[in-house]
TIRO-2110 file (N, C-alpha, C; in Angstrom, 1 decimal):
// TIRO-2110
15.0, -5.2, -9.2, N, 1, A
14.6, -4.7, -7.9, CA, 1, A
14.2, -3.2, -8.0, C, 1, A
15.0, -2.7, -8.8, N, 2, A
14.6, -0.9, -8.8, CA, 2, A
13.1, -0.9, -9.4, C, 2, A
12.9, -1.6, -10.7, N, 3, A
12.0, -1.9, -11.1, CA, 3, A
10.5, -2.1, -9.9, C, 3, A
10.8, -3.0, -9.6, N, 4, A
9.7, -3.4, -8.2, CA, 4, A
9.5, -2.0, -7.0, C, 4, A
10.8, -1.8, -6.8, N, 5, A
10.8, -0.6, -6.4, CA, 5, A
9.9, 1.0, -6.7, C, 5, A
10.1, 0.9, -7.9, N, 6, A
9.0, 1.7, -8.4, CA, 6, A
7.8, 1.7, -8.5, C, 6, A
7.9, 0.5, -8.5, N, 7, A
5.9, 0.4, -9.3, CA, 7, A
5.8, 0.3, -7.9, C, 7, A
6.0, 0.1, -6.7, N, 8, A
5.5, 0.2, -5.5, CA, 8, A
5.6, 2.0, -4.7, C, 8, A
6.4, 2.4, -5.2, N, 9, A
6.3, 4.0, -5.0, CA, 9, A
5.9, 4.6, -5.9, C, 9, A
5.5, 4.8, -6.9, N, 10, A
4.8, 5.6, -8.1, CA, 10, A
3.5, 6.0, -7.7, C, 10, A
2.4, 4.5, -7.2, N, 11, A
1.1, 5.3, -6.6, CA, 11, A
1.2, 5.6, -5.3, C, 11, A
2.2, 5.1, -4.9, N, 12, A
2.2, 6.5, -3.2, CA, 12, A
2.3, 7.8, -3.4, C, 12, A
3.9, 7.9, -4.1, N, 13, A
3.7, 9.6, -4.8, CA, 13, A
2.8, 9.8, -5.3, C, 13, A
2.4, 9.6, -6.6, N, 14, A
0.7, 9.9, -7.2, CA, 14, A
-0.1, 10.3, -6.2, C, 14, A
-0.4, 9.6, -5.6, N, 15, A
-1.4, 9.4, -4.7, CA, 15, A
-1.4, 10.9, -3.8, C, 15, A
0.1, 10.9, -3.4, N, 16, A
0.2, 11.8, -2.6, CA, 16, A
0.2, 13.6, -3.5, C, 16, A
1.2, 13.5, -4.0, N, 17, A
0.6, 14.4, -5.7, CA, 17, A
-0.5, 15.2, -5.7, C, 17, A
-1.6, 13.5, -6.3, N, 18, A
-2.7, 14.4, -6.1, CA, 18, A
-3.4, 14.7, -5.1, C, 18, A
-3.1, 14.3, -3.9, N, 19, A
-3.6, 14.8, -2.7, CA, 19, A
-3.1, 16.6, -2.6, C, 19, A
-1.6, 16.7, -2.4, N, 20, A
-0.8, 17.8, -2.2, CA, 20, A
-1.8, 19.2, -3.5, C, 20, A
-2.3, 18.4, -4.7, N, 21, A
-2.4, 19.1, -5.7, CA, 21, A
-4.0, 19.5, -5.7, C, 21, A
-4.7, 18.7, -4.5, N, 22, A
-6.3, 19.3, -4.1, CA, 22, A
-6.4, 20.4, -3.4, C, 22, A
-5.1, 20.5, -2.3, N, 23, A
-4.7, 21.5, -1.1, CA, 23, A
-3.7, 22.5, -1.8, C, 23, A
-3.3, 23.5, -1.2, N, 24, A
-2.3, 24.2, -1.3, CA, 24, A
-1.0, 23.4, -1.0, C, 24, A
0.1, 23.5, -1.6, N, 25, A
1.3, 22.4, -1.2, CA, 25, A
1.8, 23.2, 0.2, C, 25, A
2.6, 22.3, 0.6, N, 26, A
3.0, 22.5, 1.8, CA, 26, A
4.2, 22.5, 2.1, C, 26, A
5.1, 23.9, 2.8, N, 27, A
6.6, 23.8, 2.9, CA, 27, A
6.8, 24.7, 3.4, C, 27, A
7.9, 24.6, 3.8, N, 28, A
8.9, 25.6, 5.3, CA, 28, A
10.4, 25.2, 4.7, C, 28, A
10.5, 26.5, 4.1, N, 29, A
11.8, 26.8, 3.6, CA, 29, A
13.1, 27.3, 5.0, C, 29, A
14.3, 26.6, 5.2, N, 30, A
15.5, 26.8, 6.5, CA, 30, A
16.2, 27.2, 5.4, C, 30, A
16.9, 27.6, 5.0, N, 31, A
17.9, 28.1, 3.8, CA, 31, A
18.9, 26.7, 3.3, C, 31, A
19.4, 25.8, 4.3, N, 32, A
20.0, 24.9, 2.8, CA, 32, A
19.1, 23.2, 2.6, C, 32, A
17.8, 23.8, 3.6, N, 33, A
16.7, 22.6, 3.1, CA, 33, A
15.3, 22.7, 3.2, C, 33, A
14.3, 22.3, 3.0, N, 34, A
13.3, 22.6, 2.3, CA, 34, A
12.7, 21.4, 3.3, C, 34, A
11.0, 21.4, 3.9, N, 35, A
10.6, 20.5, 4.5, CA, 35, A
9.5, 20.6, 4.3, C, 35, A
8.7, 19.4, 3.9, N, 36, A
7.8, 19.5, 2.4, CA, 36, A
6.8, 18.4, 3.9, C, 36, A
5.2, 18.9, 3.9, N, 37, A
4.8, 17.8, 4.7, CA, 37, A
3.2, 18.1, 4.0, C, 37, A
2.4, 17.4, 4.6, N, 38, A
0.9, 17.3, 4.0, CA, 38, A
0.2, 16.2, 5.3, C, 38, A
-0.9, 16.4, 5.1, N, 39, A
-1.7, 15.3, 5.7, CA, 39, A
-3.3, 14.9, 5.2, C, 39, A
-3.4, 13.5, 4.9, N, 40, A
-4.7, 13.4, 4.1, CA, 40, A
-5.2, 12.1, 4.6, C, 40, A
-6.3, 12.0, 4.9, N, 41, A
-6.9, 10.8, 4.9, CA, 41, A
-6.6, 9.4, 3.9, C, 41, A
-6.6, 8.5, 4.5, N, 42, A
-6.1, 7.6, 4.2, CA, 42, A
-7.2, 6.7, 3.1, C, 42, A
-8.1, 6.8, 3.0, N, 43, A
-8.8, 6.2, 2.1, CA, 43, A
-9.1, 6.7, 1.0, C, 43, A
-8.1, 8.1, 0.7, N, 44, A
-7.7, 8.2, -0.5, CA, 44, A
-6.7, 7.2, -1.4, C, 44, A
-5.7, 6.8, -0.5, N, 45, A
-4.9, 5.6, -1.0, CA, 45, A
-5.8, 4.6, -1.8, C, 45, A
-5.2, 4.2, -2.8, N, 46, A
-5.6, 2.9, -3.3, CA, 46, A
-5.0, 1.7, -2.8, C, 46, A
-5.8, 0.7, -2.8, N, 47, A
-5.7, -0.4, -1.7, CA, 47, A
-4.4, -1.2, -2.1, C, 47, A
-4.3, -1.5, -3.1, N, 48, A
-2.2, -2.1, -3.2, CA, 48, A
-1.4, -1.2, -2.7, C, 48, A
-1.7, 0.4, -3.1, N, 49, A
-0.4, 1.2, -2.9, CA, 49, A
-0.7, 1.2, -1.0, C, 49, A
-1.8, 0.9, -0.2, N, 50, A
-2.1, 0.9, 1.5, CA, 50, A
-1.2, 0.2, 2.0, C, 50, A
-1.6, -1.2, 1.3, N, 51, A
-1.1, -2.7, 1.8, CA, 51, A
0.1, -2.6, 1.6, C, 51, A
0.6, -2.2, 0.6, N, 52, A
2.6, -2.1, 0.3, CA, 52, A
2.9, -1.1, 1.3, C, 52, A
2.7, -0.6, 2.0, N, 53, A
3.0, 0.4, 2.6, CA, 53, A
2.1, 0.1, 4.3, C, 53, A
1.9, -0.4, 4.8, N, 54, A
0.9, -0.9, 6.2, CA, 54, A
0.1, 0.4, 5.9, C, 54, A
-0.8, 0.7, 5.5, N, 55, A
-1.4, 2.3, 5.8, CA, 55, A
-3.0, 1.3, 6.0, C, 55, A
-3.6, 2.2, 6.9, N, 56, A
-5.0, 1.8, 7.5, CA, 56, A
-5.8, 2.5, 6.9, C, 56, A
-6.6, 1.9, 5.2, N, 57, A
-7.3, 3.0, 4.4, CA, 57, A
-8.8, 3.0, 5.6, C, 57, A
-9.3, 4.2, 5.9, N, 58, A
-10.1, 4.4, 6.3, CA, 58, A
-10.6, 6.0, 6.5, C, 58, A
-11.8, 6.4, 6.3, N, 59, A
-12.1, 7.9, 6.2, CA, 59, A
-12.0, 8.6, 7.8, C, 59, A
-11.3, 8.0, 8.5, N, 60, A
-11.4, 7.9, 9.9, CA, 60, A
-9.7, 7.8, 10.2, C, 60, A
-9.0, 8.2, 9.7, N, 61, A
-7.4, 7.7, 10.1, CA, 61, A
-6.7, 8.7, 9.0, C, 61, A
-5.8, 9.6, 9.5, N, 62, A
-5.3, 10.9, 8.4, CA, 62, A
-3.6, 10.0, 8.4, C, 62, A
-2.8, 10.3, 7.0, N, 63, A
-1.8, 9.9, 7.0, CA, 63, A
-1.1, 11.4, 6.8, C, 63, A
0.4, 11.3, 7.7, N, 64, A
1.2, 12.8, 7.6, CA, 64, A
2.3, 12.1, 7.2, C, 64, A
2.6, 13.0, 6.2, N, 65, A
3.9, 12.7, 5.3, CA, 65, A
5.0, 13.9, 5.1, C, 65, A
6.2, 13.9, 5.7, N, 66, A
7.0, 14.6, 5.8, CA, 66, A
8.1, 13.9, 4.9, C, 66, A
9.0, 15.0, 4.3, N, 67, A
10.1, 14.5, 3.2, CA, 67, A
11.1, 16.1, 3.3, C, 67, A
12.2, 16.2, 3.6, N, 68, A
13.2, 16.5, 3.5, CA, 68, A
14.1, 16.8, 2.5, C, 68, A
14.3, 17.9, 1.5, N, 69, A
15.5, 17.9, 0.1, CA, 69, A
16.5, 19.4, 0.6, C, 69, A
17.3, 18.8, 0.7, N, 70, A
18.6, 19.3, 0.3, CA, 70, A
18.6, 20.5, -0.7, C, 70, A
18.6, 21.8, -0.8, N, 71, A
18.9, 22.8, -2.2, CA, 71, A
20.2, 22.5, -2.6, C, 71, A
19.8, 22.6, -4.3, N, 72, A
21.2, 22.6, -4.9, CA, 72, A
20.8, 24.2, -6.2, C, 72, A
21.8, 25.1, -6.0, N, 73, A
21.8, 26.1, -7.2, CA, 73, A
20.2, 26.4, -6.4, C, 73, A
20.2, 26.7, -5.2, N, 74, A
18.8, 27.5, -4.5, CA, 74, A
17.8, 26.5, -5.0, C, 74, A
17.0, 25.4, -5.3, N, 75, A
16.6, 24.6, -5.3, CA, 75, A
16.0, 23.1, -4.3, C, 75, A
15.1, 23.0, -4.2, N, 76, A
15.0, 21.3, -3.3, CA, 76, A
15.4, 20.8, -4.4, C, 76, A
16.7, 19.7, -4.2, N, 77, A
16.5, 18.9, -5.0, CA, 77, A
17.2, 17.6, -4.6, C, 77, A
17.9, 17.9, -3.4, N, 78, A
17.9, 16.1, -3.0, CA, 78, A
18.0, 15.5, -1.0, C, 78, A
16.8, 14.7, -1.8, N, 79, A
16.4, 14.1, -0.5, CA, 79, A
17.4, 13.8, 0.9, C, 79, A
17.3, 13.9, 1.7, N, 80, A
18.4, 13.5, 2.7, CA, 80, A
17.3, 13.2, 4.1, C, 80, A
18.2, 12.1, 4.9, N, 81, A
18.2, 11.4, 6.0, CA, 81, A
17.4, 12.3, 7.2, C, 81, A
16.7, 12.5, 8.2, N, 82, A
16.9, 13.6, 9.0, CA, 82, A
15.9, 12.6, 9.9, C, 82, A
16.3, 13.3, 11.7, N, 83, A
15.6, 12.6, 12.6, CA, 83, A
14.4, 13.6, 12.8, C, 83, A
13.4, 13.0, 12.4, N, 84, A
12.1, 13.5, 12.4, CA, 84, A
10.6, 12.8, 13.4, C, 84, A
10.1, 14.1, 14.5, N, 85, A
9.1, 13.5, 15.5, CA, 85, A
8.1, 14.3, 14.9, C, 85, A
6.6, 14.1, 15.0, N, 86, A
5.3, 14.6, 15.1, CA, 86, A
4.6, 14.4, 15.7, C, 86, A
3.7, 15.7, 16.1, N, 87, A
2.8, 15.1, 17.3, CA, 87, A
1.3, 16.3, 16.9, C, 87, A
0.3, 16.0, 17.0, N, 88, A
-1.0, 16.7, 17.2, CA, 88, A
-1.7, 17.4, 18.4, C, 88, A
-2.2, 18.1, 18.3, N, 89, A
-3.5, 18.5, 19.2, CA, 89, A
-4.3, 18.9, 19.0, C, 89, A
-5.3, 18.4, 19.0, N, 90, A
-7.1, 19.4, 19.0, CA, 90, A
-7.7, 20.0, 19.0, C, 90, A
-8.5, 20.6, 19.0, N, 91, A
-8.7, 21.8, 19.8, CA, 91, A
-9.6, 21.6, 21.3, C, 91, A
-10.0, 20.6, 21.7, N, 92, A
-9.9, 20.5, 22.9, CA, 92, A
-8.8, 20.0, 23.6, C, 92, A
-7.4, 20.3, 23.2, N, 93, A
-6.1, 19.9, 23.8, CA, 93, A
-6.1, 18.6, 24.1, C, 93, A
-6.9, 17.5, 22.7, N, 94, A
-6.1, 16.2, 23.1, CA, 94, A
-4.9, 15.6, 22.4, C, 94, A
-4.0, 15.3, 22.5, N, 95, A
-2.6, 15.2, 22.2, CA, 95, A
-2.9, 13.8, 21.3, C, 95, A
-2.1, 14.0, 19.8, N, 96, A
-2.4, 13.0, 19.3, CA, 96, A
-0.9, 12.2, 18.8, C, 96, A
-0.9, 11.2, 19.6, N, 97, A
0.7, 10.8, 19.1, CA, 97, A
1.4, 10.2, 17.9, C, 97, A
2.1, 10.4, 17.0, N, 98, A
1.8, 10.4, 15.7, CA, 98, A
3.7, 9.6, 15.7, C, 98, A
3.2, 8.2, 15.4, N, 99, A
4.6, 7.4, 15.2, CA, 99, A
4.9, 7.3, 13.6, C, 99, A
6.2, 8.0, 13.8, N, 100, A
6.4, 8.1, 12.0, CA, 100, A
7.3, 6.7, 12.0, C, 100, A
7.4, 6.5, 10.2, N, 101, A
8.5, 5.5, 9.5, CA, 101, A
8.8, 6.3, 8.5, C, 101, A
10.3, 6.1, 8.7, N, 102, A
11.1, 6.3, 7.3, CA, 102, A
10.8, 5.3, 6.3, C, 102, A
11.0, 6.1, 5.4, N, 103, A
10.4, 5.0, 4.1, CA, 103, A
11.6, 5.2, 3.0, C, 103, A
13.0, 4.2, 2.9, N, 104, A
13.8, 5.2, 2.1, CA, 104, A
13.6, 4.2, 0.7, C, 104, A
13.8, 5.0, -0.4, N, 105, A
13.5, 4.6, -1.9, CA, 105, A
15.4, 4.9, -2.7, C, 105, A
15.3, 4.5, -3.9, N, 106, A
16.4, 4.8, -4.5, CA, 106, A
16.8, 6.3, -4.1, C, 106, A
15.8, 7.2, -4.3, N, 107, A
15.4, 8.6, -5.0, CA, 107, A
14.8, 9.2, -4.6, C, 107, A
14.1, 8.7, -2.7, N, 108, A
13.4, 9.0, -1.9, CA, 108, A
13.5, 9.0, -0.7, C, 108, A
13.6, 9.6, 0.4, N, 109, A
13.5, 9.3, 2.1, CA, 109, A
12.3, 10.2, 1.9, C, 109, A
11.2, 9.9, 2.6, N, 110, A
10.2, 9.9, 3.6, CA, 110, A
9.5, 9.5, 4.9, C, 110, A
8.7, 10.3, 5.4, N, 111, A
8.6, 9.7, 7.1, CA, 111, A
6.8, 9.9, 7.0, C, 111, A
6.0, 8.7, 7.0, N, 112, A
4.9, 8.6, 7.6, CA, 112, A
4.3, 8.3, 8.4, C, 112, A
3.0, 8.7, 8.7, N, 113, A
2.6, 8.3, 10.5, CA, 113, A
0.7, 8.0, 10.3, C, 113, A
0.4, 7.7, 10.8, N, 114, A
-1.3, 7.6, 11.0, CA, 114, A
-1.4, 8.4, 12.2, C, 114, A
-2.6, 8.8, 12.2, N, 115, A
-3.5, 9.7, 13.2, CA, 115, A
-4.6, 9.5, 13.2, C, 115, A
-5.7, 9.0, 14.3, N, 116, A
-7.3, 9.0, 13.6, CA, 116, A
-7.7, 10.6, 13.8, C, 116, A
-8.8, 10.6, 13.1, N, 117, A
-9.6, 11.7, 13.0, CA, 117, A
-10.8, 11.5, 13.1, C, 117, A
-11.4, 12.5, 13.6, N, 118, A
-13.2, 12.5, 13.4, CA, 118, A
-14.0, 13.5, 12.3, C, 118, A
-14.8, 13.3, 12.2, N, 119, A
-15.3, 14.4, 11.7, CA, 119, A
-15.3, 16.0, 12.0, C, 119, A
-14.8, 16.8, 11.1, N, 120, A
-14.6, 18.1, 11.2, CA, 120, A
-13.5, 18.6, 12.8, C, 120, A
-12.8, 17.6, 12.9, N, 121, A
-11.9, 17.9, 13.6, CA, 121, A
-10.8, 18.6, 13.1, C, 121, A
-10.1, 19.1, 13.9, N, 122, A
-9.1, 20.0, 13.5, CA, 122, A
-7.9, 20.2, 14.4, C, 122, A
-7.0, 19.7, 14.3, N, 123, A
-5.4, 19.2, 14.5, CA, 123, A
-4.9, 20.2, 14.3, C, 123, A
-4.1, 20.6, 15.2, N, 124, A
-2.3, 21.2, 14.8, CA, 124, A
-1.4, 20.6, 15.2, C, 124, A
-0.5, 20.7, 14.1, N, 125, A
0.8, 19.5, 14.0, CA, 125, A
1.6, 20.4, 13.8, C, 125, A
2.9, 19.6, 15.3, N, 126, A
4.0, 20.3, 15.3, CA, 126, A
5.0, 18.9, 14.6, C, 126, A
6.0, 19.3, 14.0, N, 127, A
7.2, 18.0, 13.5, CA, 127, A
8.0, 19.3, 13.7, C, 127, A
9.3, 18.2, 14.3, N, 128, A
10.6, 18.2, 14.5, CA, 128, A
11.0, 18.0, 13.6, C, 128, A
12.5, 18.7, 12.8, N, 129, A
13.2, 18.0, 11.8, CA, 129, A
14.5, 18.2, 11.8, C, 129, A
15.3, 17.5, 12.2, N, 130, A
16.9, 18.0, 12.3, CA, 130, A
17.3, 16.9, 10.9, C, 130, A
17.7, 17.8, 9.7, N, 131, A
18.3, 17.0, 8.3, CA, 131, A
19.9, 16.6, 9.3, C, 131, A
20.4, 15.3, 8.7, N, 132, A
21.7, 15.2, 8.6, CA, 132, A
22.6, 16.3, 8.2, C, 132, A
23.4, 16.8, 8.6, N, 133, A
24.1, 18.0, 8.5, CA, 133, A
23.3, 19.6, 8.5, C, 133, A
22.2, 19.4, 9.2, N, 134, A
21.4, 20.7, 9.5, CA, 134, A
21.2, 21.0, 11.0, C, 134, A
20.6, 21.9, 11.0, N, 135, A
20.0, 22.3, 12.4, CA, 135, A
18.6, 22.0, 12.4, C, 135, A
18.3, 21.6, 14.0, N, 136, A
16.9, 21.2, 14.4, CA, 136, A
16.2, 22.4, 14.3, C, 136, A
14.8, 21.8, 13.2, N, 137, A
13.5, 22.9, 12.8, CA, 137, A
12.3, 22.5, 13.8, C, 137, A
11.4, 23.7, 13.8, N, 138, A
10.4, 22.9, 13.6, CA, 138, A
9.1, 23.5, 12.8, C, 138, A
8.4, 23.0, 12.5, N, 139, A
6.9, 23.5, 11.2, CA, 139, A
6.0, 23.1, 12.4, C, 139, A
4.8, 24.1, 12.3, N, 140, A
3.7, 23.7, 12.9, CA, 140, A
2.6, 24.2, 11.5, C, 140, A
1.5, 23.5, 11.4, N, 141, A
0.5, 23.9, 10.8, CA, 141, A
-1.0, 23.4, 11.3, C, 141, A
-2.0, 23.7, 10.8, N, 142, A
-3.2, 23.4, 11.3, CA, 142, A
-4.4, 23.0, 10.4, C, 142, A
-4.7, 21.6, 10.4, N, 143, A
-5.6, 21.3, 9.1, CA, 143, A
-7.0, 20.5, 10.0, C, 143, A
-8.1, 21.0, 9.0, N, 144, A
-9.3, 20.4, 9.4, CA, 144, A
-9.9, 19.5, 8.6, C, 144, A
-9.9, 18.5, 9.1, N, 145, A
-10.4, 17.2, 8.1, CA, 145, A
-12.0, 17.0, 8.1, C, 145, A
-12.3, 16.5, 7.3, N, 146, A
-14.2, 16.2, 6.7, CA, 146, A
-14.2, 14.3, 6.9, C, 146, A
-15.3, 13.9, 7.3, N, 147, A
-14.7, 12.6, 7.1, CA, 147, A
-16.5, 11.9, 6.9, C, 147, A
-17.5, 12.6, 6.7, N, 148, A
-19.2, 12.9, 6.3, CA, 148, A
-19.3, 13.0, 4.8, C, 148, A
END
């Protein structure tokens, strides 16, 4: 099962990896956790790692992925549980509602959501993140997507 397990999360992370590793990585350091998020179009996924995962590959639909670790010896280094909301807006203030899922792995909790997008739009995303045994954060950032 761990087995299976993996080879179904290996090209998500990959995937997401090299997404994270086209952009500048992304994170909002709280002092005993670390909140690691990104957002990328979904037809970067490859089509098994979409379908294992419901994701809508399309150059028209952004996936946001938030993940949560714990510091150990000042470090991220382990993932933990946390009640996490996100939401968008535009820049003509239209509100874009962004329903995440926990995705938990052996060695993993993560929270993804879909969003569409258009061309050369540009979103700012607020997430909520209260870690189990933390205080409620929140990260806002602001990304412009290409979808031409």
């Amino acid at each position: 099962m761990k087995t299976r397990c993996f080879r179904l999360v290996a090209p998500l992370l990959m995937g997401l990896l090299l997404c994270v590793g086209a952009q500048a990585e992304q994170s909002a350091d709280f002092g005993d956790f670390v909140v690691y998020y990104n957002a990328v179009r979904t037809d970067f996924f490859n089509p098994e790692t979409a379908k294992a995962y419901g994701i809508t590959r399309s150059k028209h639909r952004a996936l946001l992925t938030i993940s949560v670790l714990r510091k150990r010896m000042g470090l991220a280094a382990q993932p933990v549980p946390a009640k996490v909301t996100a939401q968008g807006v535009n820049l003509s203030n239209q509100i874009k509602k962004i329903e995440l899922r926990e995705i938990r792995e052996p060695k993993a909790v993560y929270y993804i959501g879909e969003v569409p997008i258009t061309n050369g739009e540009t979103i700012d995303f607020t997430i909520t993140v209260q870690p189990q045994g933390g205080e409620r954060r929140t990260v806002t950032f602001r990304q412009e997507f290409v979808t031409d």
